[in-house]
Z-matrix of the N, CA and C atoms (Angstrom, degrees):
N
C 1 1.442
C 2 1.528 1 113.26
N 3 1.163 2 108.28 1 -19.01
C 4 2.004 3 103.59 2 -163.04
C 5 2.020 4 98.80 3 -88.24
N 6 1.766 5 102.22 4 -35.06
C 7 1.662 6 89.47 5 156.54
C 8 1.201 7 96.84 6 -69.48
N 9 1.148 8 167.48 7 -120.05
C 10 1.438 9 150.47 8 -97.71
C 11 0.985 10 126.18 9 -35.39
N 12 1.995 11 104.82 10 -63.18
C 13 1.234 12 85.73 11 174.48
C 14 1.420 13 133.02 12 -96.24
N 15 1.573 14 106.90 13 1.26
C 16 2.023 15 110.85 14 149.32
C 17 1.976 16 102.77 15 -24.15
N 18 1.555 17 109.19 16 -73.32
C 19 1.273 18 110.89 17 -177.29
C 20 1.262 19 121.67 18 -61.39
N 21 1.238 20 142.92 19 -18.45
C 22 1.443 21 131.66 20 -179.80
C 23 1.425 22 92.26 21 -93.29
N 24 1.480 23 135.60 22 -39.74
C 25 1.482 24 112.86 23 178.15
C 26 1.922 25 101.13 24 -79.59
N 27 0.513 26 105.60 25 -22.25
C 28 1.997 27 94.76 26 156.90
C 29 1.320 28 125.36 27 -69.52
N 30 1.317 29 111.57 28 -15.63
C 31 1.143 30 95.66 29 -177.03
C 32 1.760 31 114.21 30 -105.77
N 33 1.826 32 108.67 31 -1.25
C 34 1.090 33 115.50 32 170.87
C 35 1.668 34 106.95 33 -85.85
N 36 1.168 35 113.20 34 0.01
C 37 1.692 36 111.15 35 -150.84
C 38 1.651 37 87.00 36 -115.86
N 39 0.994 38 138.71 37 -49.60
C 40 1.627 39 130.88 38 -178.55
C 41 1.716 40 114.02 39 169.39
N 42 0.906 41 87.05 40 160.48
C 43 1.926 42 99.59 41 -168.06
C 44 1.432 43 96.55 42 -54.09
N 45 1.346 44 131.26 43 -47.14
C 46 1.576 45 149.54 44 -167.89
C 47 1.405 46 97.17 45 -55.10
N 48 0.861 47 116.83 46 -49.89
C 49 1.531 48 138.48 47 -160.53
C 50 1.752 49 91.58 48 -59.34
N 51 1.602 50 92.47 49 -70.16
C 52 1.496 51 105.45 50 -158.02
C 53 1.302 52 104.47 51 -51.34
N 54 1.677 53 111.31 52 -40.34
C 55 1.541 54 112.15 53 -162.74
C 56 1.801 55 97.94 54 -69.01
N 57 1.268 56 104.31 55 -34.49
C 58 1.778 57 94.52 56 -179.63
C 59 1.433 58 116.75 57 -64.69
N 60 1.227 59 123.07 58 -14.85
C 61 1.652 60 104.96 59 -169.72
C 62 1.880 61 77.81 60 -110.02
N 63 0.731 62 156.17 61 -7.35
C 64 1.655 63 150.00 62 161.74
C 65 1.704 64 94.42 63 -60.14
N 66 1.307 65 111.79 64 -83.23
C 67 1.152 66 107.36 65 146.64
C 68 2.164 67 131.52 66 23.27
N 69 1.117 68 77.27 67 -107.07
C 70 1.693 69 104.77 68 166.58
C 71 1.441 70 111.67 69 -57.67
N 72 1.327 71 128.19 70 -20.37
C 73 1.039 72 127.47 71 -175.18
C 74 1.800 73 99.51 72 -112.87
N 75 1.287 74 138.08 73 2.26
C 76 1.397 75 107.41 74 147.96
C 77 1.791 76 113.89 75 -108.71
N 78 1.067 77 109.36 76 16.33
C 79 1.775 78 107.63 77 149.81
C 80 0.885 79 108.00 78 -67.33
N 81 1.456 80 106.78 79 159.11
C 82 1.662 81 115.42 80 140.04
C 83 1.553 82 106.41 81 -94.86
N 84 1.366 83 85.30 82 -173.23
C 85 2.363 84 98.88 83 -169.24
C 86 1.074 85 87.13 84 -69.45
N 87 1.430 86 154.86 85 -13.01
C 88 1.697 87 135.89 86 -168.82
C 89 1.311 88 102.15 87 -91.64
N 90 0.946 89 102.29 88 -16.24
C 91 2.124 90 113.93 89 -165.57
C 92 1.363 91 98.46 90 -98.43
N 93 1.303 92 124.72 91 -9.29
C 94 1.407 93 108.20 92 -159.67
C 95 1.641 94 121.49 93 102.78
N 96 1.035 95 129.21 94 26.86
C 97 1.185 96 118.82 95 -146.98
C 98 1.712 97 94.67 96 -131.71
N 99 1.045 98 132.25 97 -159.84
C 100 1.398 99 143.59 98 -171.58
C 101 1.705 100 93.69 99 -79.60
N 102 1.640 101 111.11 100 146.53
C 103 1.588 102 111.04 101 174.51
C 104 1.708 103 90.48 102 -96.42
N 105 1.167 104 123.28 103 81.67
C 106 1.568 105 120.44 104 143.90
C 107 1.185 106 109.32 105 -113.67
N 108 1.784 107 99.52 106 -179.68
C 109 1.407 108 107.16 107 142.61
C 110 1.548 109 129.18 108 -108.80
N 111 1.207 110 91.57 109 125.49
C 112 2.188 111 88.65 110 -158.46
C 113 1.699 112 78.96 111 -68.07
N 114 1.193 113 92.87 112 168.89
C 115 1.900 114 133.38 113 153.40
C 116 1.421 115 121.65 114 -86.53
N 117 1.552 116 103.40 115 -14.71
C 118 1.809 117 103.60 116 169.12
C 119 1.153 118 91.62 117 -123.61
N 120 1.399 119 104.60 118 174.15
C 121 1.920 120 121.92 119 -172.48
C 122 1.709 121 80.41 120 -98.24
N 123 1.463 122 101.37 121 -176.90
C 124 1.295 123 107.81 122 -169.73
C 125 1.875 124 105.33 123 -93.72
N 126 0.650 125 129.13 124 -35.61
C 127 1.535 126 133.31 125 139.63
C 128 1.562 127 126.76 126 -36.29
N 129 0.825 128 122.65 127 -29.63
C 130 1.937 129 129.48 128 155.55
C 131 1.762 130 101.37 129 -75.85
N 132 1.200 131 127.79 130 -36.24
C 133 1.573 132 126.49 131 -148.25
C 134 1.199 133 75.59 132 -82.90
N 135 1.683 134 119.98 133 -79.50
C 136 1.214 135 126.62 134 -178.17
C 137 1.764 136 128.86 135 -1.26
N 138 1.950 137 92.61 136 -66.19
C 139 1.273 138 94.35 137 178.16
C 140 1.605 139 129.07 138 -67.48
N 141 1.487 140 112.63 139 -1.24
C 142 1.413 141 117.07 140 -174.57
C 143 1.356 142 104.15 141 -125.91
N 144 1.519 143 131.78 142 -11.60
C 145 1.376 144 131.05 143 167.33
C 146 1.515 145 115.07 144 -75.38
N 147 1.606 146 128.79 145 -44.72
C 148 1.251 147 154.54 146 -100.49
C 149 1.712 148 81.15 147 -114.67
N 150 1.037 149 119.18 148 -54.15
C 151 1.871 150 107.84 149 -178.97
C 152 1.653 151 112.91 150 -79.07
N 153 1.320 152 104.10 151 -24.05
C 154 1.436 153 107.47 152 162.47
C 155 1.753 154 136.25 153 -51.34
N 156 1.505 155 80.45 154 -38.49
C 157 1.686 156 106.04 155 -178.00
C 158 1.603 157 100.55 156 -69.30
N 159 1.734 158 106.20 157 -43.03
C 160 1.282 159 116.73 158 -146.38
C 161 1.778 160 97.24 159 -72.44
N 162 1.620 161 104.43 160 -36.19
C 163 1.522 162 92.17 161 -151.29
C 164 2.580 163 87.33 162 -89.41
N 165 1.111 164 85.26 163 -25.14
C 166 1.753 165 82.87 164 170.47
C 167 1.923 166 103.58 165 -65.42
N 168 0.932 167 130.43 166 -14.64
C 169 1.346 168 133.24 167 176.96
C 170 1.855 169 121.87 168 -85.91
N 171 1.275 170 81.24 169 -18.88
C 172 1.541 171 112.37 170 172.09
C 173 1.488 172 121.30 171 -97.44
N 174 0.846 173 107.54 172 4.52
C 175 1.841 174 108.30 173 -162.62
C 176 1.437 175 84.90 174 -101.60
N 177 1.613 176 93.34 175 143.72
C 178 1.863 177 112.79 176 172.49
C 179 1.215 178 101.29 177 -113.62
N 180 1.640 179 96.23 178 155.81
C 181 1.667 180 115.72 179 -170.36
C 182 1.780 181 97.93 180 -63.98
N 183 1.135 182 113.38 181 -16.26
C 184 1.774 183 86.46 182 178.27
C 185 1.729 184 110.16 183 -98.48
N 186 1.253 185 108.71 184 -0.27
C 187 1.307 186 119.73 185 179.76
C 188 2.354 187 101.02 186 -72.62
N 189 1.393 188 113.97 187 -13.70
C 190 1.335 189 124.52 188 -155.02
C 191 1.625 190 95.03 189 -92.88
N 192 0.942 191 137.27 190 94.38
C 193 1.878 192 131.98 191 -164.95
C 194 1.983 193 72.22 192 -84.34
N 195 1.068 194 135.51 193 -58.38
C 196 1.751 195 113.10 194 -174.52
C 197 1.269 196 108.78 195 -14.68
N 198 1.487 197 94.12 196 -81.06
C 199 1.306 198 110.57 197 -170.03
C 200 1.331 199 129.82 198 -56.17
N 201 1.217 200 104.04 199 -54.85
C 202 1.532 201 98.15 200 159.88
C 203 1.256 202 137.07 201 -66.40
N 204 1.393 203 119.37 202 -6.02
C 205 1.848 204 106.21 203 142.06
C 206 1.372 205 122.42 204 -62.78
N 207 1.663 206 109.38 205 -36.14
C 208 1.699 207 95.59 206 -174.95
C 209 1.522 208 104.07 207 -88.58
N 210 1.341 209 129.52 208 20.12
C 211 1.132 210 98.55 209 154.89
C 212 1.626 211 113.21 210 -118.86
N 213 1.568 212 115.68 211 23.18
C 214 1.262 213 105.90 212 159.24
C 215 1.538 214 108.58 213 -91.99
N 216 1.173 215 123.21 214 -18.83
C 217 1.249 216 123.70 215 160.67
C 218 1.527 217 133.89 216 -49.74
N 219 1.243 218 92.44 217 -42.11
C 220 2.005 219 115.91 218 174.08
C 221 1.398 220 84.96 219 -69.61
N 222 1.344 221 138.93 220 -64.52
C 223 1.274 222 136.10 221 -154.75
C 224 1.595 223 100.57 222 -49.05
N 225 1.441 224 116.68 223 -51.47
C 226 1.583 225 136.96 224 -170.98
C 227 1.711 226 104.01 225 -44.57
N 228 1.613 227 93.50 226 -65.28
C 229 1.576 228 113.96 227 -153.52
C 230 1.414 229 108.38 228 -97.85
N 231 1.345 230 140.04 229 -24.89
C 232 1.605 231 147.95 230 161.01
C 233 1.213 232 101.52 231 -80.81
N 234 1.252 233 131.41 232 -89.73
C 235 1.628 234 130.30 233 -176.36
C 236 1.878 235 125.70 234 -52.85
N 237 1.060 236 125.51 235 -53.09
C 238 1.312 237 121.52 236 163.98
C 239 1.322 238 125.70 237 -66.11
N 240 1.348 239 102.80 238 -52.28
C 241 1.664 240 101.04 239 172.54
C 242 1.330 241 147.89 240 -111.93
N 243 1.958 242 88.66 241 29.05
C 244 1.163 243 113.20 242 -173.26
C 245 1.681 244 126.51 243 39.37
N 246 1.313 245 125.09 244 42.62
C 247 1.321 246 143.60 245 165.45
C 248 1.279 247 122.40 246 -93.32
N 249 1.403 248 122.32 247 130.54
C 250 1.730 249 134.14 248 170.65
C 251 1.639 250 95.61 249 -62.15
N 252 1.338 251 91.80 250 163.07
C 253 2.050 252 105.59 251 -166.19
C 254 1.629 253 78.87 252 -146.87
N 255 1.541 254 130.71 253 136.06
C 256 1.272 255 142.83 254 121.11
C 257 1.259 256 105.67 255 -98.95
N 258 1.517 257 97.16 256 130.06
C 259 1.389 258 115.52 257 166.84
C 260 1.777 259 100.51 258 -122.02
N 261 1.082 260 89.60 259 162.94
C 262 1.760 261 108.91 260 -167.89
C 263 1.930 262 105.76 261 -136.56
N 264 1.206 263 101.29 262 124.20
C 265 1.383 264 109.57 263 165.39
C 266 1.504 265 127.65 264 -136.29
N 267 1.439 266 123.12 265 156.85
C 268 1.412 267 119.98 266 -148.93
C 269 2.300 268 99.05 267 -81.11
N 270 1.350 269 92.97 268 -40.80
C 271 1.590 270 102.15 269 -172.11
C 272 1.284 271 117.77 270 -95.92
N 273 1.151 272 122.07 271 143.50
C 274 1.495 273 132.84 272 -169.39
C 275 1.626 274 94.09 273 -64.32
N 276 1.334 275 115.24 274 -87.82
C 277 1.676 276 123.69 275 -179.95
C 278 1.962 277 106.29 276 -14.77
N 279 1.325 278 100.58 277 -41.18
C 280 1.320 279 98.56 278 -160.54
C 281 2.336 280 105.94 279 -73.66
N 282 1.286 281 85.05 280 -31.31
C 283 1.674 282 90.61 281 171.90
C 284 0.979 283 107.92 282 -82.42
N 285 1.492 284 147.73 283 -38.00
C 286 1.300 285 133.58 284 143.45
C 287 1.492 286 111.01 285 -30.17
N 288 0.825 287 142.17 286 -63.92
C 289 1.640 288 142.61 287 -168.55
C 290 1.303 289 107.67 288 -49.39
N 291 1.772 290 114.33 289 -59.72
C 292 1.383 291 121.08 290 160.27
C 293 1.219 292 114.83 291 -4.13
N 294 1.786 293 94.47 292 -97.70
C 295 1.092 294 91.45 293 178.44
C 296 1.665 295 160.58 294 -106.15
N 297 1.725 296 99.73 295 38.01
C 298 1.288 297 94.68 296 152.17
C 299 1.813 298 111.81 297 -99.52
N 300 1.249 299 111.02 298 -5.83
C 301 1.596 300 96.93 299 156.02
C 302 1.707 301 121.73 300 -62.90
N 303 1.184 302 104.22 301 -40.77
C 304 1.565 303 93.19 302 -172.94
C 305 1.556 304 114.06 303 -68.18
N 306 1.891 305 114.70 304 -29.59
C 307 1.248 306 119.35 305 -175.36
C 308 1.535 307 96.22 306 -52.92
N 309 1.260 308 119.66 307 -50.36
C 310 1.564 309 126.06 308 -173.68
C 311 1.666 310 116.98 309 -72.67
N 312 1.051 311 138.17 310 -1.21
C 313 1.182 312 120.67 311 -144.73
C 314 1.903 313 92.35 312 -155.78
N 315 1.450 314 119.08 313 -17.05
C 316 1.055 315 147.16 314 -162.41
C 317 1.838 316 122.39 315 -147.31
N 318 1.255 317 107.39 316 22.25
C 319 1.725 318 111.83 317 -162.73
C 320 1.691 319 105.83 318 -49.63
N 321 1.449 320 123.35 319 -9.43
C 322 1.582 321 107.34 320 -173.90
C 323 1.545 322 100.96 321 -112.22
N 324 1.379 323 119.21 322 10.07
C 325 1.425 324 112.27 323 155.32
C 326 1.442 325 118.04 324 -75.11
N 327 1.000 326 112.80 325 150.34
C 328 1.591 327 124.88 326 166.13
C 329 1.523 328 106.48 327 -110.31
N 330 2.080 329 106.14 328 127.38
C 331 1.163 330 90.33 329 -175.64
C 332 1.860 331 102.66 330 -145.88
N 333 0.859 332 87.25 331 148.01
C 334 1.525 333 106.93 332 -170.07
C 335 1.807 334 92.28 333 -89.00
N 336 1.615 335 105.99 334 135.97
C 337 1.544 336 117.19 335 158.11
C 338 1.575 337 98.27 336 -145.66
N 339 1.628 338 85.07 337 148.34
C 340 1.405 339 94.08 338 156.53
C 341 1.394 340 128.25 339 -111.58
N 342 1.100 341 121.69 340 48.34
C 343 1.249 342 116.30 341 174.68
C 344 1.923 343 100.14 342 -140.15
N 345 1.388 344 114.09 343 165.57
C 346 1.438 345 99.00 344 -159.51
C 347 2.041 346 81.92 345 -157.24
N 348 1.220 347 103.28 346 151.25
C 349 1.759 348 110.05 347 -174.89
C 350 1.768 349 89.26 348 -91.51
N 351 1.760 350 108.21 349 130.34
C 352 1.214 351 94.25 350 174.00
C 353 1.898 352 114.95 351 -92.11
N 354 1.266 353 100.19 352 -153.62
C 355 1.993 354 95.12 353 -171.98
C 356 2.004 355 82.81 354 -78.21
N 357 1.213 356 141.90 355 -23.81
C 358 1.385 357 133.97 356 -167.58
C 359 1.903 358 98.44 357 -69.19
N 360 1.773 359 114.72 358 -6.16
C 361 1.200 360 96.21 359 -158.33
C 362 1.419 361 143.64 360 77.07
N 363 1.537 362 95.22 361 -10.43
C 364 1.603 363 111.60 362 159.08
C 365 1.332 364 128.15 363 -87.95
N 366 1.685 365 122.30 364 161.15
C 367 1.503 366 103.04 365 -179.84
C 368 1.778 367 94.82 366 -92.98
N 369 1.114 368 81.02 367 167.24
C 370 1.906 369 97.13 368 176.09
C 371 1.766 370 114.09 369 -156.73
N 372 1.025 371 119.75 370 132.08
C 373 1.450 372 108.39 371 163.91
C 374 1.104 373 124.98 372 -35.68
N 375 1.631 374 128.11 373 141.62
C 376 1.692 375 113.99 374 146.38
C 377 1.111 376 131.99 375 -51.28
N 378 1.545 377 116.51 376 157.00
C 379 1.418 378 114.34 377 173.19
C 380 1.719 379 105.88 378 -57.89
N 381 1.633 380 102.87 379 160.51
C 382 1.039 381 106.56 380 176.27
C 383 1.400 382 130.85 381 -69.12
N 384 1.080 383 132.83 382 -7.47
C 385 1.471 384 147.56 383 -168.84
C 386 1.543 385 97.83 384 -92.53
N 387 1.304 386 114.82 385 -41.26
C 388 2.024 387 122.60 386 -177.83
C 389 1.898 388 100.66 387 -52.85
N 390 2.078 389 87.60 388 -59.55
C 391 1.499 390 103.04 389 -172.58
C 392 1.684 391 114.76 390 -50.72
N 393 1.609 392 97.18 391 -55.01
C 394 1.561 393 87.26 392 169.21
C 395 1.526 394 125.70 393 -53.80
N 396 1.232 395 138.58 394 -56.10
C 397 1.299 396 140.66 395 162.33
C 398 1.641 397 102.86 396 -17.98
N 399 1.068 398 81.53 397 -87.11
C 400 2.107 399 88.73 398 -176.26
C 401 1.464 400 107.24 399 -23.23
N 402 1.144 401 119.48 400 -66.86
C 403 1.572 402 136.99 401 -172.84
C 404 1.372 403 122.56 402 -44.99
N 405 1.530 404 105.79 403 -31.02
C 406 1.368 405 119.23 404 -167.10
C 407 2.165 406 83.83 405 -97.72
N 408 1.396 407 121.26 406 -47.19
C 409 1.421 408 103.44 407 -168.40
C 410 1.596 409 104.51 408 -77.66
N 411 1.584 410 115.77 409 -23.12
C 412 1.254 411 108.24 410 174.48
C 413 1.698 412 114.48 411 -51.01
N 414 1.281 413 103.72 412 -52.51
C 415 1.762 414 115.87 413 177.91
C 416 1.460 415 110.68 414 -123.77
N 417 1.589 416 115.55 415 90.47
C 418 1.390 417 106.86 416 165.40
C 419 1.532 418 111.84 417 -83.98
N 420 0.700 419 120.25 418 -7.97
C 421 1.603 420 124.72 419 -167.41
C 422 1.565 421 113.25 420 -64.27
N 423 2.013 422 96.55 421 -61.07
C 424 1.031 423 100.41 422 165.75
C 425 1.619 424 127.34 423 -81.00
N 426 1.142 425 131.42 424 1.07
C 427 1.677 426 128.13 425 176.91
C 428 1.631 427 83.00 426 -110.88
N 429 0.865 428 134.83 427 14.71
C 430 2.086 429 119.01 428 170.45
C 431 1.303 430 111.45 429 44.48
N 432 1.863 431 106.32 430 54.08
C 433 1.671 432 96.85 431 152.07
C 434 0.905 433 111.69 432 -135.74
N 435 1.251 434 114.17 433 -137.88
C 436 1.860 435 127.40 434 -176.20
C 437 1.806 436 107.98 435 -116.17
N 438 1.105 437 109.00 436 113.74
C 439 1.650 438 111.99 437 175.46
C 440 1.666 439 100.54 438 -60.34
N 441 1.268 440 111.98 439 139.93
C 442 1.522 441 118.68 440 156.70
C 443 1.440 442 98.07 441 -97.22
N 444 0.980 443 132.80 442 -27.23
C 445 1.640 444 121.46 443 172.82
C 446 1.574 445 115.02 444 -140.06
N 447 1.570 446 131.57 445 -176.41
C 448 1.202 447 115.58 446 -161.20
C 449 1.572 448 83.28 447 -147.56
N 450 1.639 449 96.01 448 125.51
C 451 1.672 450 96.52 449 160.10
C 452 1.581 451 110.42 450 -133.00
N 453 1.297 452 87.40 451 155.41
C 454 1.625 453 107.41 452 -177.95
C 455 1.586 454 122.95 453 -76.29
N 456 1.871 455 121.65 454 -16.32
C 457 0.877 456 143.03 455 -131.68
C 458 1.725 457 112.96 456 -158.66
N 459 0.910 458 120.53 457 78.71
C 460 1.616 459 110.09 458 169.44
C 461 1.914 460 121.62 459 -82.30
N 462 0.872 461 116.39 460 128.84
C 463 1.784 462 93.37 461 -178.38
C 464 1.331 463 83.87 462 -130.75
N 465 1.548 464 105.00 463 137.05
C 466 1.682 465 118.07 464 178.76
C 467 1.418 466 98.34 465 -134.74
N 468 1.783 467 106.13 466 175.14
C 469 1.761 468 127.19 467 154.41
C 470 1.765 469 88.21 468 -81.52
N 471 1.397 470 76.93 469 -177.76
C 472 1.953 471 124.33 470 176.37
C 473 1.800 472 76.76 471 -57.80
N 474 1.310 473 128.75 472 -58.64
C 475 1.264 474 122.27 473 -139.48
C 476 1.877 475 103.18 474 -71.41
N 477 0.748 476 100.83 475 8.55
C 478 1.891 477 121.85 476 167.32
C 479 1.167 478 128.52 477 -113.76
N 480 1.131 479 105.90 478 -18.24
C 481 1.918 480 123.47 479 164.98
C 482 1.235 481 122.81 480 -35.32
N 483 1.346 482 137.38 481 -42.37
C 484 1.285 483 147.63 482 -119.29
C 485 1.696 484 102.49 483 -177.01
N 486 1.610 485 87.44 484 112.38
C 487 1.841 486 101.40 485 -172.95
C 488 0.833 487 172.85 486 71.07
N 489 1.508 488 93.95 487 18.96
C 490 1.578 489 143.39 488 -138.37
C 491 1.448 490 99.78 489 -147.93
N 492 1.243 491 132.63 490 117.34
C 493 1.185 492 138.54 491 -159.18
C 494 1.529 493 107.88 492 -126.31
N 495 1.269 494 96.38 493 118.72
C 496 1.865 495 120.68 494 -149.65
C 497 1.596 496 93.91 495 -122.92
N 498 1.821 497 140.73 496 -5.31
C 499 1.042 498 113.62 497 -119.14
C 500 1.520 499 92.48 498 -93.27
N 501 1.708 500 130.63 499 25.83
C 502 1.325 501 123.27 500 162.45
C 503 1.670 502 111.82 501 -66.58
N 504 0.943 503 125.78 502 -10.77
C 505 1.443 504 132.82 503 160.74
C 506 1.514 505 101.52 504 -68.71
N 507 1.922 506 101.62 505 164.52
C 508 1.169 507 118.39 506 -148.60
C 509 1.803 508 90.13 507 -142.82
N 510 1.273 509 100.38 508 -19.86
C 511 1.548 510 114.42 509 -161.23
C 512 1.090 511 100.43 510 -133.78
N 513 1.993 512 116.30 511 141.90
C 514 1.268 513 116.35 512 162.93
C 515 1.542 514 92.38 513 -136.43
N 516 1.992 515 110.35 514 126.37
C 517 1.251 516 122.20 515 170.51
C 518 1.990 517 120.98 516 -79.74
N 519 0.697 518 149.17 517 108.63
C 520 1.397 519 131.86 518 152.42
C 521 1.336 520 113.14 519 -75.82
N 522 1.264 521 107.68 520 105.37
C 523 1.529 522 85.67 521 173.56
C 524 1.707 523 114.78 522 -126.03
N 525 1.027 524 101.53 523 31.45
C 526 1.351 525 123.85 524 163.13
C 527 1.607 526 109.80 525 -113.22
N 528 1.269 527 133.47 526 159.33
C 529 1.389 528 131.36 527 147.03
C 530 1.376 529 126.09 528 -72.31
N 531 1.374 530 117.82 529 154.28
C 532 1.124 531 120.72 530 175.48
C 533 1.521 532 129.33 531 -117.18
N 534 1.266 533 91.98 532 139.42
C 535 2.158 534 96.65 533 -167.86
C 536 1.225 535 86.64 534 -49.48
N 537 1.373 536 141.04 535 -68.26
C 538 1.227 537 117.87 536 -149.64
C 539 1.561 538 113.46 537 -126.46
N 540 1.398 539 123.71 538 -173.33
C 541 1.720 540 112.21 539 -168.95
C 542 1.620 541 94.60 540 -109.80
N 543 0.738 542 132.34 541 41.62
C 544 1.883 543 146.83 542 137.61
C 545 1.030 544 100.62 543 -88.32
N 546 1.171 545 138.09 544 -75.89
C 547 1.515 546 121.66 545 -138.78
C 548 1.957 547 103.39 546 -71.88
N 549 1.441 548 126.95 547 -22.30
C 550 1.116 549 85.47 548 174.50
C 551 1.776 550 113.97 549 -93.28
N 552 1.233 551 130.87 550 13.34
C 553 1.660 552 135.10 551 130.80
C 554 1.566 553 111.46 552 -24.34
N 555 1.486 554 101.31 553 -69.82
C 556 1.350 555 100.00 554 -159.22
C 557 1.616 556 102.28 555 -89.08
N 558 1.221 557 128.31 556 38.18
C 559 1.246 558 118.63 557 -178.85
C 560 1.823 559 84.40 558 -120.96
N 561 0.954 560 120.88 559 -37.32
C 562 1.225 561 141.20 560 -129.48
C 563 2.011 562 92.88 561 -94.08
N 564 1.701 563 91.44 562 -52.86
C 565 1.631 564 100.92 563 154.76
C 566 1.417 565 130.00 564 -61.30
N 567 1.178 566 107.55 565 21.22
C 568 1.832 567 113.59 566 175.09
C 569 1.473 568 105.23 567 -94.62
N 570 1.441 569 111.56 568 -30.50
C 571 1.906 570 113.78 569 163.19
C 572 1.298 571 114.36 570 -102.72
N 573 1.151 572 112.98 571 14.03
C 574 1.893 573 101.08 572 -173.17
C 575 1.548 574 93.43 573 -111.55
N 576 1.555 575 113.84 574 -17.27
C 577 1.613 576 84.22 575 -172.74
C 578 1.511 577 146.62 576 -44.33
């Protein structure tokens, strides 16, 4: 059950997502893979994971109606009305997805992430010193400095939620769900402060 629902909240959170715990789920724990014990050998998973993977490996960014609402929205609120957008999502893979969809789909946004693929091929946050940087050019206004660069776009975790003062934004995205009904409060308090 605990892959299950890994995959059903992957599969609300982004294709990236999904393909990573598909992924993780035809290893075994020596490979890297989930520490259970499956109920299929890895050769049964295979045969019923393996076209799943294939046709999510195949999917195009305009094929994504998610995504492509929030980026007619970005289109709305970054490009027409010249407004900053934080959006917030629960999975690393999935802010990766972000944003090389928007690079593609959006090339005159400028966009700030914090999360970065390491040399293991995994996603991981940036160090904190990158994140701060970003944070401060994402919103100089509100931290009182000088941007060295200007983005239209911040996309963070939960772990940016809370205390961090973003409030040159105009917009706050969830576009993940949230375990609980705080966090989108406190996401939400990153422009209201």
């Amino acid at each position: 059950q605990p892959i299950e629902m890994q995959a059903r909240v992957a599969w609300a959170s982004s294709p990236w997502m999904l393909k990573h715990v598909i992924e993780q789920s035809l290893k075994n724990k020596d490979e890297g893979g989930y520490d259970v014990k499956f109920m299929l050998d890895k050769d049964t998973r295979a045969s019923y994971l393996a076209p799943i993977l294939e046709t999510i490996s195949n999917l195009k960014l305009q094929d994504d109606m998610k995504l492509n609402t929030l980026v007619e929205m970005l289109k709305e609120h970054c490009i027409q009305k010249n407004e900053k957008v934080i959006i917030f999502a629960e999975r690393l893979p999935t802010i990766a997805y972000l944003e090389k969809a928007f690079e593609t789909l959006l090339p005159n946004l400028s966009i700030a992430s914090t999360v970065e693929k390491a040399q293991t091929g995994k996603y991981q946050l940036k160090d904190k010193r990158t994140v701060a940087k970003l944070i401060r050019d994402f919103a100089p206004v509100a931290n009182h400095t000088e941007a060295e660069a200007e983005y239209d776009v911040f996309i963070a975790t939960d772990a940016y939620g809370v205390g961090v003062n973003l409030q040159d934004a105009c917009v706050v995205v969830n576009y993940d769900l949230s375990w609980t009904p705080i966090e989108p409060d406190q996401r939400a308090g990153r422009i209201l402060r």
